[in-house]
C-alpha positions as CSV (number, residue, x, y, z in Angstrom):
1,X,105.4,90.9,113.7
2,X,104.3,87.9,113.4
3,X,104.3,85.5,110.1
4,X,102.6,82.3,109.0
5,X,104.6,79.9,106.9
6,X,106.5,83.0,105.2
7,X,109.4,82.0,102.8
8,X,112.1,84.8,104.4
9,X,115.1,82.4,103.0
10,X,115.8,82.3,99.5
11,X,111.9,82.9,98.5
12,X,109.6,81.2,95.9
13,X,112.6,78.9,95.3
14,X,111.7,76.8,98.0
15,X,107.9,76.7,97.5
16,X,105.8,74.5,95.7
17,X,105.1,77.2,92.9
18,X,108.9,77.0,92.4
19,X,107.7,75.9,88.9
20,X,105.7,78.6,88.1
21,X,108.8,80.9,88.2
22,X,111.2,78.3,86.5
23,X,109.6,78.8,83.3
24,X,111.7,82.0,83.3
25,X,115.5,81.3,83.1
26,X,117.8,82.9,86.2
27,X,114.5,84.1,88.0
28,X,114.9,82.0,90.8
29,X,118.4,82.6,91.7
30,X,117.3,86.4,90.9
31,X,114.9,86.7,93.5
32,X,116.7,84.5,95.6
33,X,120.0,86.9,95.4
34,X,117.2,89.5,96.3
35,X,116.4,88.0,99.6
36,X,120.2,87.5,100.6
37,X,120.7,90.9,99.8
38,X,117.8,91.8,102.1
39,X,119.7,90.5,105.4
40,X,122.2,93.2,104.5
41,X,120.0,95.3,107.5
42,X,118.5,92.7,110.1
43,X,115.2,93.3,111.1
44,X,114.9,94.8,114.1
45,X,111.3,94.4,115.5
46,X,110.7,91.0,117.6
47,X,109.2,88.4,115.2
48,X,107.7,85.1,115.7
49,X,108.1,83.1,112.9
50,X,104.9,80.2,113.2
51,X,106.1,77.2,110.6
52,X,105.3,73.6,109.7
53,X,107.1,70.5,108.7
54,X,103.5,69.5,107.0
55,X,103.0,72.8,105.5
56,X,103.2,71.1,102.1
57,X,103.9,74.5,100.4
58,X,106.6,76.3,101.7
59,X,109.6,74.2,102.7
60,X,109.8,74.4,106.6
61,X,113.3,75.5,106.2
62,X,113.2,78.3,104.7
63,X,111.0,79.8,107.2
64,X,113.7,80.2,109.7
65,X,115.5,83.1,110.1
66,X,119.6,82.5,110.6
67,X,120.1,86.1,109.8
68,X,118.1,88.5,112.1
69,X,118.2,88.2,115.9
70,X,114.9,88.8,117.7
71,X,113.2,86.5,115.9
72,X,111.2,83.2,117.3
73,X,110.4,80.4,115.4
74,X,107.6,78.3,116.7
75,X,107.1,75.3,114.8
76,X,103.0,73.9,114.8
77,X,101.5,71.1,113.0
78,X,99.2,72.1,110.2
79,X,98.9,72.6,106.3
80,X,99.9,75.7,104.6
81,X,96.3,76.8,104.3
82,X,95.5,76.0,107.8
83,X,98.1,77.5,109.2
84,X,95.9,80.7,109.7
85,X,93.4,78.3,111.5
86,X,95.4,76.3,113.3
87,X,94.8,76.2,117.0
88,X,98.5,76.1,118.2
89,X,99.0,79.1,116.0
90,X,96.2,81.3,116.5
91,X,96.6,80.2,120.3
92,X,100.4,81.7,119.8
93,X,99.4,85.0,118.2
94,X,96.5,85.5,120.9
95,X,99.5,85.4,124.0
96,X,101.5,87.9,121.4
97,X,98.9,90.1,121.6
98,X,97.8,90.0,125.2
99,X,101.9,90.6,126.0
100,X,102.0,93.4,123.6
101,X,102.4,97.1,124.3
């Protein structure tokens, strides 16, 4: 598996639509409770977890994975929206998939 800038700790909480779901009292920490509760069962595919500190949308942070063990993180420079575009990461997912089974 491989993910782009995905949120897997504590989830919109540390985006930049945070606000969005504010406007509701407790759903934050809600959904963020959620996602700890998740880690209860590590995943248990290999995943590379492709991140930026520029991403600008999702804090860099909380796309790395302290919980699961076969997981990668590969940090790239690029926006959010580019990360899908990005050289570095579609250079990444490219090896994935010539290595894969």
């Amino acid at each position: 598996m491989v993910t782009l800038g995905s949120p897997v700790v504590g989830g919109p909480k540390y985006t930049a639509v945070a606000g969005i779901f504010n406007r509701q009292p407790g759903a934050l920490d809600d959904i963020e409770r959620a996602v700890a509760e998740r880690y209860a069962t590590p995943l248990k595919v290999p995943v590379t977890a492709i991140y930026s500190k520029a991403d600008g949308v999702v804090a860099w942070r909380a796309c790395v994975d302290q919980h699961s063990p076969h997981v990668e993180h590969v940090e790239v420079f690029s926006s959010h929206v580019g990360l899908g575009f990005a050289p570095q990461a579609l250079r990444i997912v490219a090896e994935l998939l010539a290595t894969s089974n």
